[in-house]
N, C-alpha and C positions, 0 to 999 in steps of 0.2 A: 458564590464567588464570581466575579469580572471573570465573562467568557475570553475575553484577552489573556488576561492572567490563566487563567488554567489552560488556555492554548498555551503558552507559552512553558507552563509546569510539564505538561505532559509530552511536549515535543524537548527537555532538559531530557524529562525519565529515557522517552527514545533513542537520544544521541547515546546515553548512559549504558545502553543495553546492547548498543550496537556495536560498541568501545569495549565492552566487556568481550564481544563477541570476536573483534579485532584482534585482542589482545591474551587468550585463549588457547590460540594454536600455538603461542610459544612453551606455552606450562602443559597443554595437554591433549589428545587429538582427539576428535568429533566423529565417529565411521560414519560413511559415504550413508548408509542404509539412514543412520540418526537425522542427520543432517535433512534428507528427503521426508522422512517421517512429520519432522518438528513443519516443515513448509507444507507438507497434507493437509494438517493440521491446522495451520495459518488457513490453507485456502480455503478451508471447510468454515472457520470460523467468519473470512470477509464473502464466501457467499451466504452465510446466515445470516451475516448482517448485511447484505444487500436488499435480500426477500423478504427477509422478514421483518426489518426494520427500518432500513433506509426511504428505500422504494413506497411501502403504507403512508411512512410521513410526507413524502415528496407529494404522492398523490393526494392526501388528506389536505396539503396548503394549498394546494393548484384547487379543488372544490372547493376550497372556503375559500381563495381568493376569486370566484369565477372563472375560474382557467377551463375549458375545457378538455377531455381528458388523450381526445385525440389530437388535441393543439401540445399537450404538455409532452406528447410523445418523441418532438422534434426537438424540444429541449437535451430528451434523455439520448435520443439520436444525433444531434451536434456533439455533445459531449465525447460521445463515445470516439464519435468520427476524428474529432479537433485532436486526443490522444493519438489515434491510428497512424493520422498523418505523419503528427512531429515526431512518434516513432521512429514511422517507415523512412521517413527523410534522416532525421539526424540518424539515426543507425548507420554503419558504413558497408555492414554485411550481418544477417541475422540467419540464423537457421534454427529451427524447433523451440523457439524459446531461449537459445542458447547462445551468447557473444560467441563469435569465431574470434581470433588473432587480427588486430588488425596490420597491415606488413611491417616490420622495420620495429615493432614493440615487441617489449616481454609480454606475455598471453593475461599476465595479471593487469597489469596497465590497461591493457588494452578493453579486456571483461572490463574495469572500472570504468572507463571513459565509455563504454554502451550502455554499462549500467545505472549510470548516472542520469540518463533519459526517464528511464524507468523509475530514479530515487524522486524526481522532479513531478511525476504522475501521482507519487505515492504519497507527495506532497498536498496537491490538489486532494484527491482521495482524503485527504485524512481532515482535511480544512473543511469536506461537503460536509461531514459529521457532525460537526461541531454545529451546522444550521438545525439539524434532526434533535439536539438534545443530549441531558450531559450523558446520559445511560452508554446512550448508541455511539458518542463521543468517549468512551470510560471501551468499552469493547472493542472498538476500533482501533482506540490506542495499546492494548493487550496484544488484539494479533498483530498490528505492526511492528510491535516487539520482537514477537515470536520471530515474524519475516524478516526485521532487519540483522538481529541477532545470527543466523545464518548465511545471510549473504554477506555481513561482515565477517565472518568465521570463514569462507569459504573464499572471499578475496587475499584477506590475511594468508591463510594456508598457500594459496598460490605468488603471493608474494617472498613467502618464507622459501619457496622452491626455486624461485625466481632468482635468490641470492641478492635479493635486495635489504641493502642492510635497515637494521631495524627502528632508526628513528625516520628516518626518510620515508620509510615503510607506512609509520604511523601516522606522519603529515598526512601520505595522504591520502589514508583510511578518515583521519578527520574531517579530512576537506570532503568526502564523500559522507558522512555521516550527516554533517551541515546541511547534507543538501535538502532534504524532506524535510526539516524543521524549519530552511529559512524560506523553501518553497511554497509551503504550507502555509508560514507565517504569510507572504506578499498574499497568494488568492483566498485566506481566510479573510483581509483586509477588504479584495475587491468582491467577494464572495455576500460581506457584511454589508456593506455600501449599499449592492445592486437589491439585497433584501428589505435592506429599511424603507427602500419604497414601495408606501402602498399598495398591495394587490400584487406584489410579485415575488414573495417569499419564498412560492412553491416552484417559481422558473429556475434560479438558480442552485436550488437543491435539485433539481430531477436533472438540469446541466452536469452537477456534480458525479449525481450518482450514474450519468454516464461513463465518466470520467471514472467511478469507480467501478462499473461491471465492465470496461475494457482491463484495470488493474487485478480483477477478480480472477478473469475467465483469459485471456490472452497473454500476461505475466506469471502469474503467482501460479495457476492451475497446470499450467504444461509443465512447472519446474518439478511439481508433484512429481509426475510421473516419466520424469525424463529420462532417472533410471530405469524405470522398467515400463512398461505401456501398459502390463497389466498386474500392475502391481497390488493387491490384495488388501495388502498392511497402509497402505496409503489411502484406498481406498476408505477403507476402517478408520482411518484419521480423518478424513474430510467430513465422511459418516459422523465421526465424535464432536470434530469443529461444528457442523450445523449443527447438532442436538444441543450443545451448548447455548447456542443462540436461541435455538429454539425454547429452552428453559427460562430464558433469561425475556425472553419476548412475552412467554405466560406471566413472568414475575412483574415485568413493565409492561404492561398492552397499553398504553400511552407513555410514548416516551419525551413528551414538549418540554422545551425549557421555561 
């Protein structure tokens, strides 16, 4: 299948799930504890597919394109940083992982418009995969699922508290679902471009996968545990997430497209 085309298939399924997840809290509620679980779980799965599969392919293009592997390390280190920044700035106030209010908003607007920074990253993130292969691209779009389907549930739910009525509501939870599909779509574009030349396949994959172990480990990973810091049961989900990966990486030990 045209890697265009099933980016495009697979970023439909994501809006799709994340819609469901929107639309969810009016028919039935999700406990706080589920909710944290289901994201464990997410993060256990994108750091198994960082290490174990992202990260091998990034390195394996960079030696076969002659990259050396401490020259491709500033790749994986720009990536990360270029996230950090546009975080740290467009964020207006951030603590633990967590949007605070911003002043003069409902607390749900307000989560949506910091979160959206973060829908934008997860964009990028999901478009690096799609360079690694359909397998590692087919995984990645699973746990994004998982992750977006929560944090749509959990904007939703604050919306519904908010007394914001319910089509208005929905605008825009779409308009924030959009966002990792149509983000994904532009830097899988400039993503494809910068690989099809010669000898540099492995740069902007190991760019990516900075982009995704900022998504990994500084988003998805703190929400895990935001409930509790030592939470047991989450831990055990992260545990489940890599092993998944980990089977799946025995099943593909070559995941090239």
């Amino acid at each position: 299948m045209d890697a265009e085309l099933m980016f495009v298939l697979y970023s439909v399924g994501i809006l799709a799930v994340s819609m469901i997840g929107a639309v969810l809290p009016r028919t039935r509620q999700l406990s706080d504890r589920t909710s944290h679980l289901l994201v464990a779980l997410s993060a256990g799965i994108f750091l198994g597919l960082l290490f174990l599969l992202l990260l091998p392919e990034a390195f394996e293009e960079c030696e076969e394109s002659g990259i050396d592997a401490h020259d491709s390390m500033w790749a994986l280190l720009a990536g990360f940083v270029l996230v950090l920044c546009v975080d740290t700035l467009m964020r207006h106030r951030h603590s633990g992982g967590c949007v605070e209010d911003f002043k003069g908003m409902p607390p749900s607007i307000a989560s949506l418009m910091g979160l959206s920074v973060h829908a934008a990253c997860d964009g990028l993130a999901l478009a690096a995969t799609f360079l690694a292969g359909d397998a590692v691209a087919l995984l990645t779009t699973i746990g994004m699922c998982i992750h977006k389907f929560v944090v749509l549930f959990s904007l939703s739910t604050l919306m519904l508290s908010d007394g914001i009525e319910k089509r208005k509501s929905m605008r825009y939870l779409l308009g924030f679902g959009l966002v990792t599909p149509v983000a994904g779509l532009l830097f899988f574009m400039i993503l494809s471009g910068v690989s099809d030349i010669g000898g540099m396949c492995g740069v902007p994959m190991m760019f990516a996968a900075g982009t995704f172990l900022y998504v990994a480990m500084c988003d998805i990973l703190p929400e895990a545990f935001h409930r509790n810091k030592h939470d047991r049961n989450a831990l055990l989900a992260i545990l489940l997430g890599i092993a998944i990966i980990g089977l799946m990486a025995f099943a593909f030990p070559h995941v090239h497209r």
